[in-house]
Legacy VTK file of the C-alpha trace (Angstrom):
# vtk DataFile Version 3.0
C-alpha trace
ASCII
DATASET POLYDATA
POINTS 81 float
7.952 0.692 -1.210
5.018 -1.130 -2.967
6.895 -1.446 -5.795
9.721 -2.879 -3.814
7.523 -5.419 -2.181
6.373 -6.753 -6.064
9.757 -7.108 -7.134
10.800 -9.415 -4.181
7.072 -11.235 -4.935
8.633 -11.539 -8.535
11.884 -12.875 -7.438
9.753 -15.895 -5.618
10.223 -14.208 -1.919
7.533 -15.913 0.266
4.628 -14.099 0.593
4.512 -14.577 4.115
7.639 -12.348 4.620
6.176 -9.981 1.924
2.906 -9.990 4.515
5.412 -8.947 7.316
6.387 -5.558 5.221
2.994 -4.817 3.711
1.603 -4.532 7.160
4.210 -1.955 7.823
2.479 0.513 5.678
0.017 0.816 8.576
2.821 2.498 10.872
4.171 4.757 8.521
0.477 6.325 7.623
0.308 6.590 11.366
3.781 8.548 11.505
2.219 10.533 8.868
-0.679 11.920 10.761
1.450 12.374 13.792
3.314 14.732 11.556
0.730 16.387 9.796
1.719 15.477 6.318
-1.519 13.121 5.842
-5.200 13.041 7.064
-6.899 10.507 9.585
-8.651 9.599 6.542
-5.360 8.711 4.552
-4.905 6.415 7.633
-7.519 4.607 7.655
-7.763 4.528 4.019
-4.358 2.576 4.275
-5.332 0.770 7.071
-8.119 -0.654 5.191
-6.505 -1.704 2.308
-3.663 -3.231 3.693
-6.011 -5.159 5.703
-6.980 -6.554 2.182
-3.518 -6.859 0.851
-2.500 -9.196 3.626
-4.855 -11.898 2.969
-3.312 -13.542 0.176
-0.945 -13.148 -2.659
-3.475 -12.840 -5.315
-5.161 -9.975 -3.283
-1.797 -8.060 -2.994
-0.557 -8.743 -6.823
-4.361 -8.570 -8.070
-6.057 -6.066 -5.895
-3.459 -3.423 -3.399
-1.093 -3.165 -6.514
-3.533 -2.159 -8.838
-5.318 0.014 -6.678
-2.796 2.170 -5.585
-1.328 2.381 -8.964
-4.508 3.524 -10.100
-4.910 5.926 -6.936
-1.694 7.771 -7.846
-2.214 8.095 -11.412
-5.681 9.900 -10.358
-4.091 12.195 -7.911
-1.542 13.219 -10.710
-4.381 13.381 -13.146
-6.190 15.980 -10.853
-2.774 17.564 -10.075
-2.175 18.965 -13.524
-5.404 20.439 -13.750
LINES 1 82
81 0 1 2 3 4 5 6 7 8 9 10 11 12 13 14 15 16 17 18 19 20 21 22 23 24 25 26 27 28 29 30 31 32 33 34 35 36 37 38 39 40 41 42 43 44 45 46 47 48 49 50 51 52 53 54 55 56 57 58 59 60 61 62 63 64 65 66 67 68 69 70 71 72 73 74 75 76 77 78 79 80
């Protein structure tokens, strides 16, 4: 989904409709901890940063992008150990 929400930032889709689906993020970790597949603390880890990402453009494309990116690369990292 993050991925998704660059590619329509790429194709010069307003951020302010890009703000609308980032903050959905926040729902779906919810859903996640209603069904047991994630923590409370993946919630409000998400919930945090999306709080972040929302704020402007740069902070999405410069900041959420890159940290999640790097996030998943570290759990895959620690995965194959």
């Amino acid at each position: 989904m993050i991925r998704t929400l660059e590619q329509r930032l790429d194709a010069k889709q307003p951020f302010d409709r890009i703000r609308e689906q980032i903050l959905v993020l926040k729902p779906l970790a919810a859903s996640a901890v209603g069904r047991k597949t994630a923590s409370e603390l993946f919630k409000q880890f998400i919930d945090f940063n999306v709080e972040l990402a929302v704020k402007s453009e740069e902070s999405f494309t410069r900041g959420f992008i890159i940290h999640m990116q790097s996030v998943v690369a570290y759990l895959k990292y620690s995965e194959e150990k």
